[in-house]
Every structure is written in C-alpha cells, then in structure tokens.
C-alpha positions as CSV (number, residue, x, y, z in Angstrom):
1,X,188.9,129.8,-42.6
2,X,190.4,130.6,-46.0
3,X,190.6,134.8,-45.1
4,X,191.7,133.8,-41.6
5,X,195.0,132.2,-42.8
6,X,195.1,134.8,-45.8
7,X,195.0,137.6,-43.0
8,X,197.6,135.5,-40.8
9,X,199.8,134.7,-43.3
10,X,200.2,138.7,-44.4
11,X,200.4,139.9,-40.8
12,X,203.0,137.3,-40.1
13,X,205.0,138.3,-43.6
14,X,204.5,142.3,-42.4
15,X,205.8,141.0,-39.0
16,X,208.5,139.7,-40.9
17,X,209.7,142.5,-43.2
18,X,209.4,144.7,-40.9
19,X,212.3,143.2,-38.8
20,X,213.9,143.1,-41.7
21,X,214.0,146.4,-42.5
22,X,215.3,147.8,-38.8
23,X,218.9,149.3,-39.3
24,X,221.5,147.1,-38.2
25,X,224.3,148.4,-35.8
26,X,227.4,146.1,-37.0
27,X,229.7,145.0,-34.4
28,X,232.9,144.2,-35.8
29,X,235.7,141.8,-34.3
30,X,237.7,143.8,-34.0
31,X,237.8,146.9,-31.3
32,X,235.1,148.6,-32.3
33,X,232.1,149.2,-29.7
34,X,229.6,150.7,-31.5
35,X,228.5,152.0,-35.2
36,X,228.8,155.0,-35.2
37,X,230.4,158.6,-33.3
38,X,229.4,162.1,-33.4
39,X,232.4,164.7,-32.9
40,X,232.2,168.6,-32.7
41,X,234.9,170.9,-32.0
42,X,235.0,173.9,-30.3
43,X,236.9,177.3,-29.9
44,X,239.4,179.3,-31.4
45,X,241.9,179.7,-33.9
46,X,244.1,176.7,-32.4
47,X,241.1,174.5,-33.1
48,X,240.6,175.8,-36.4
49,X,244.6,174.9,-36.7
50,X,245.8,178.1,-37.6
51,X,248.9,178.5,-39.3
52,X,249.1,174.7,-40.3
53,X,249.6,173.9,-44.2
54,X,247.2,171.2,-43.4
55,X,245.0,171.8,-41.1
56,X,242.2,169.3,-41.6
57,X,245.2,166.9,-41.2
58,X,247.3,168.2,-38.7
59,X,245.2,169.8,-36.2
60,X,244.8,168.4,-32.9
61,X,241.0,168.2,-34.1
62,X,242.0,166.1,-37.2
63,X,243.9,163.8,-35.4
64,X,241.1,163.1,-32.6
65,X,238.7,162.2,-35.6
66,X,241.4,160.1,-37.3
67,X,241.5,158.1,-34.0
68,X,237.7,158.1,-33.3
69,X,237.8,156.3,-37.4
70,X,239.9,153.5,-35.9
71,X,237.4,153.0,-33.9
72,X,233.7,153.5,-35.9
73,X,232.5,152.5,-38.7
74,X,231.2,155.9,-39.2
75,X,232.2,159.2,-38.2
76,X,230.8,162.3,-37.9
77,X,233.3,165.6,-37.4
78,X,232.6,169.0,-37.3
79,X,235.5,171.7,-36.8
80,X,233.3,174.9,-35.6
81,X,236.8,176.5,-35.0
82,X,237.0,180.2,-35.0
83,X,240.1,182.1,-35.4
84,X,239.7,185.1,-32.4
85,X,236.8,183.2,-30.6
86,X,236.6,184.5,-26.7
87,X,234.4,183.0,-24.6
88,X,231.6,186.0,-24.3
89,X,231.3,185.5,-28.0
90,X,230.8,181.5,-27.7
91,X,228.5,181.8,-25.1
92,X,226.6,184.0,-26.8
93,X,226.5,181.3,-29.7
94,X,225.5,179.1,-27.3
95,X,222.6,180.8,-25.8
96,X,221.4,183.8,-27.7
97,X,218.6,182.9,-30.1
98,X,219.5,186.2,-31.9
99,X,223.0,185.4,-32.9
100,X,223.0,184.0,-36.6
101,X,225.2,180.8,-35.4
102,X,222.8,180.0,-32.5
103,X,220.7,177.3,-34.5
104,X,223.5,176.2,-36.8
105,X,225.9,175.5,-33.6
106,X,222.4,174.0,-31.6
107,X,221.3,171.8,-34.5
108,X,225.0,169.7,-35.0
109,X,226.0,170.0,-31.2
110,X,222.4,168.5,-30.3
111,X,223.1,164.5,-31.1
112,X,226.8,165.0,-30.1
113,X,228.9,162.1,-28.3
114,X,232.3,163.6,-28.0
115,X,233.1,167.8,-27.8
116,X,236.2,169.3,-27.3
117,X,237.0,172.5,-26.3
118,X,239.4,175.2,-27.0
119,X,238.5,178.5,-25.4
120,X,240.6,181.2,-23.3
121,X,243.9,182.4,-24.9
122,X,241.9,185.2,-26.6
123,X,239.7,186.4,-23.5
124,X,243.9,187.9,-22.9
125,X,245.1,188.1,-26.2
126,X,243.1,190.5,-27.7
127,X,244.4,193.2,-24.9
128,X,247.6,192.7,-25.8
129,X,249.5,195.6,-28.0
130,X,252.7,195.6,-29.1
131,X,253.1,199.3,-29.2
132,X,252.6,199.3,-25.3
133,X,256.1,198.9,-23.6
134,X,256.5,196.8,-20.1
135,X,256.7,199.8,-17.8
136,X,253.0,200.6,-18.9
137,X,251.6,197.0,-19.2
138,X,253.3,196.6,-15.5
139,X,251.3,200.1,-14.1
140,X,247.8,200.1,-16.1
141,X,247.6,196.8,-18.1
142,X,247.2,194.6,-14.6
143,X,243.4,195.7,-13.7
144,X,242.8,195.0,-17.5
145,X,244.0,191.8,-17.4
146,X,242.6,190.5,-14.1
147,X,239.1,191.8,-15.4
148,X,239.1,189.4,-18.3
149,X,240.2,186.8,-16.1
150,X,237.3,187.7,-13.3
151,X,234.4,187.9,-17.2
152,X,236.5,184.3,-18.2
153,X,235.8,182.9,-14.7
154,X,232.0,183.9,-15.3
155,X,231.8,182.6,-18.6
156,X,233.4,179.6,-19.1
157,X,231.0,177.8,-16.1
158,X,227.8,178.6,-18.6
159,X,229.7,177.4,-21.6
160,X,230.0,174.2,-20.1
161,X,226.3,174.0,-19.1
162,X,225.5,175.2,-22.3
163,X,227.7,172.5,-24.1
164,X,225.6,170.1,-21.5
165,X,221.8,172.1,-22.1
166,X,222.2,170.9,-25.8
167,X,223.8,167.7,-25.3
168,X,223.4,165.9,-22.9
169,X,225.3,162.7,-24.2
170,X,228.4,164.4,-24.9
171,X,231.6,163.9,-23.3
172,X,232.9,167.6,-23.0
173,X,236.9,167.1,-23.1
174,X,238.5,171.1,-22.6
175,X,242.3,172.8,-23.1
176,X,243.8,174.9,-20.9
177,X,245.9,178.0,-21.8
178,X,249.5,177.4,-22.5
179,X,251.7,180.4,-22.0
180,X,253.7,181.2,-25.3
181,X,256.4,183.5,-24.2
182,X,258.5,180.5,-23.8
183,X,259.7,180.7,-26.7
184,X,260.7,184.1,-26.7
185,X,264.8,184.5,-26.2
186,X,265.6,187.3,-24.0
187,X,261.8,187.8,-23.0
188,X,261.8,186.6,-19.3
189,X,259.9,189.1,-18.2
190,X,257.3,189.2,-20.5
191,X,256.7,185.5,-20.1
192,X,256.4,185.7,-16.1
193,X,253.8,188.4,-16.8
194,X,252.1,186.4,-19.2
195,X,252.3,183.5,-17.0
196,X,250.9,185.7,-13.9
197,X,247.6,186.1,-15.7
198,X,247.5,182.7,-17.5
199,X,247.6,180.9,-14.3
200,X,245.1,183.3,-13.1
201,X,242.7,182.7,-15.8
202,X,243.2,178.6,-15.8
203,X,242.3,178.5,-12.2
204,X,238.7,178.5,-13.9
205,X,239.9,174.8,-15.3
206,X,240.0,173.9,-12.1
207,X,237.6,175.1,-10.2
208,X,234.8,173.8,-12.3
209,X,233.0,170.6,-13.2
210,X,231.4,168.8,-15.8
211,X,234.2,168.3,-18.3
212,X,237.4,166.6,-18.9
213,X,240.5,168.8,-18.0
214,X,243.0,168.3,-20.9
215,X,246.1,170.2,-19.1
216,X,248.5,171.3,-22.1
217,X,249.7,174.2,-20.2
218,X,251.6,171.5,-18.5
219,X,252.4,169.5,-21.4
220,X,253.7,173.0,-23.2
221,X,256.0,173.8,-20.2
222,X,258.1,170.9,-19.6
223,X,258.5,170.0,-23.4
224,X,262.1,171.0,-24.4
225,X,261.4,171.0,-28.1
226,X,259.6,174.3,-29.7
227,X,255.9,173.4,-30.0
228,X,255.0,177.1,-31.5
229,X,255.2,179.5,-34.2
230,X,255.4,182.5,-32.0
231,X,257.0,185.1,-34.4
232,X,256.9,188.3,-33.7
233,X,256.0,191.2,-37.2
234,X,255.5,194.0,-36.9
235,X,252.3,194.5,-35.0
236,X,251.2,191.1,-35.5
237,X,252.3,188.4,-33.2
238,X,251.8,184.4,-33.6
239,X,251.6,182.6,-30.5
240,X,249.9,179.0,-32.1
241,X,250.7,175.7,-32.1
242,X,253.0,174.5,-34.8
243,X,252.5,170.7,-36.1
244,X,254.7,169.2,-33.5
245,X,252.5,171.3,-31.1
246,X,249.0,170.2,-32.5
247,X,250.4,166.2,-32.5
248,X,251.2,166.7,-28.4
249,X,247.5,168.0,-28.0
250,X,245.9,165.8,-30.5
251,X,247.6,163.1,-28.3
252,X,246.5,164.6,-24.7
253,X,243.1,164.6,-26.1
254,X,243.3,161.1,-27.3
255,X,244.5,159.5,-24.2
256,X,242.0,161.6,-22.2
257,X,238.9,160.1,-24.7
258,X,240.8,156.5,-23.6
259,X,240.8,157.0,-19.9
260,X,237.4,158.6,-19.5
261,X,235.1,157.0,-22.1
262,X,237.3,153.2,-22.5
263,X,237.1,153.9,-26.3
C-alpha cells in the first residue's frame, strides 16, 4: 500500500509539473489576439528601402512590422529585400535547390504568418537605357518589353505557389507596379510609354489568385504630392519611393493586413 501511494503521489506531481512547464500564450486586454507573428518580406530594392537614410525605419516593410508590434507581444521580421530582384531570379530562389539562397529563404519563409511582396518594376527596368532615344525604343524596344511582360506573366503565378508550397499559413499580401515617369517634367511621352507596358505587365495582378492585391499603382497616380526620388544622372536613373512614398505603401499594406486578416 505504502509504494502504491509513493508511485501515485510522483505520477500525480509529474502530472503536475508537467502542466506546469507547457509555454503559455499570454492574452493581453488589450487588442492583442495572439502571442506571437512571423513576418517576411519579399522583392526588390523598394523593399529593401532603397534610397531611404533610414530604411529599417522608414520602409514600407519597417512600418508593417512596427504595426504588427502594436499588436504581438513578439515579432518576428525578416527584410529579404534585394536591390535588382526580377522575378525569374526569385523564383529561382524559391524553387531551385542549387541556388545558394534556396534553404536560407525556405528555412525563415517555412513558419511564416504574414509575406509581402514586391516584385516586377525590374522584370522592365533592367531593359531600359538611357543612351537609347524615343524613336528607337518606339521601333525596336516594344517586342522587348512585351517579352518581359509575357516571362512576368509566367512567373509571377509560380512565385505565388511557391510562397504557398513553403507556407502554407501565410497571408501573401503583393504590390503592383507604379509608373514613375510621373514625375518627370516635360516627359509625357516617355511616361505613356512606360505606362503602356506597366499596365501590361500588372494585368498579371489581376489575373491571378492566392494573394492580396495591394494596388499602389493607383495610389501613386492620383496622389498630387511627389512620392519619388526619380532623378535622372548621368546613366543612372532613380525611380524609388521617397519616405512620403514608403509611408503611403507601408499604409496600403496595413489597411490591407486589417481587412483581410481582422488584425
């Protein structure tokens, strides 16, 4: 009878601490749902926040985890912003076990709850040259930039499974192109050619599923104030969001988190 109760009694106390020992997921009273939020970003050079004094700060990236801390008790963030990211070269991130990112990008993206994405500007960018003058972009540079709409159109469909494959939980939240020849006095023409092919190329925003459409091309056009750099020097041109820029995405983002996920 004795090594009965001796046996009960330190099965009950094992019973016992081992309760006591299970993590706790604190609920606070305030608005906070749940303990804790994994975030990774995506893309390019706008969210890497290129150009930005401050960029852990200021970019539209920064500012979605500032949020997301208002609302956890702990947040994880990763930036995996690249400045000239296209999509063939994130989808080969994504899927290629030979690139030297693949397990880096697979082994943070794998628990993720919230992913945003910033992809596209430099499938057309990269083609652009300054030393090519509007008469020649007009009569050999439309079948080049239709082509890398047509490969963007491909690829950006298997980025978003891709995002998806490795996971599954996440929310995927994704940017459209903005045109930035805007901003350019005495540049009409060049920004209704840009804006041929950039309307071209987001037509894959909307003709695909299985993300959040985050529609800053919108946002970009109707905002009188400048939300860019865009300076042209030399041979280098600068076509990113400035801070005021990044705080209008950071904000689209936001309110898109709020109306998709109740946040």
């Amino acid at each position: 009878w004795v090594k009965w109760w001796i046996r009960t009694g330190v099965l009950f106390f094992c019973i016992i601490m081992a309760f006591y020992r299970m993590p706790v997921c604190k609920v606070s009273s305030g608005d906070k749902g749940s303990d804790s939020v994994r975030y990774v970003a995506l893309g390019d050079s706008i969210a890497y926040g290129y150009g930005l004094s401050d960029r852990e700060k200021d970019s539209y990236v920064g500012q979605v985890g500032k949020y997301l801390e208002k609302k956890y008790d702990y947040v994880f963030e990763e930036n995996f912003g690249t400045n000239g990211l296209r999509s063939e070269q994130l989808l080969d991130i994504l899927t290629n076990p030979e690139n030297d990112q693949y397990n880096k990008y697979r082994a943070t993206l794998q628990n993720a709850d919230i992913v945003t994405l910033s992809i596209g500007s430099n499938d057309l960018l990269h083609l652009v040259r300054l030393d090519m003058d509007l008469k020649e972009y007009i009569e050999k540079g439309d079948r080049m930039f239709r082509q890398a709409c047509e490969k963007f159109a491909v690829n950006f469909p298997k980025i978003i499974r891709a995002i998806h494959s490795i996971a599954p939980k996440a929310k995927i939240y994704a940017n459209n192109v903005y045109n930035p020849c805007g901003d350019l006095s005495g540049f009409e023409k060049i920004y209704q050619l840009a804006e041929r092919y950039i309307d071209l190329l987001n037509e894959s925003f909307l003709s695909n599923s299985g993300f959040v459409l985050v529609d800053i091309k919108d946002r970009f056009d109707i905002v009188e104030e400048s939300l860019l750099n865009m300076t042209i020097s030399g041979r280098d041109i600068d076509p990113h969001p400035n801070k005021k820029g990044h705080k209008e995405i950071g904000n689209m983002v936001i309110q898109a988190i709020k109306r998709s996920s109740q946040l």
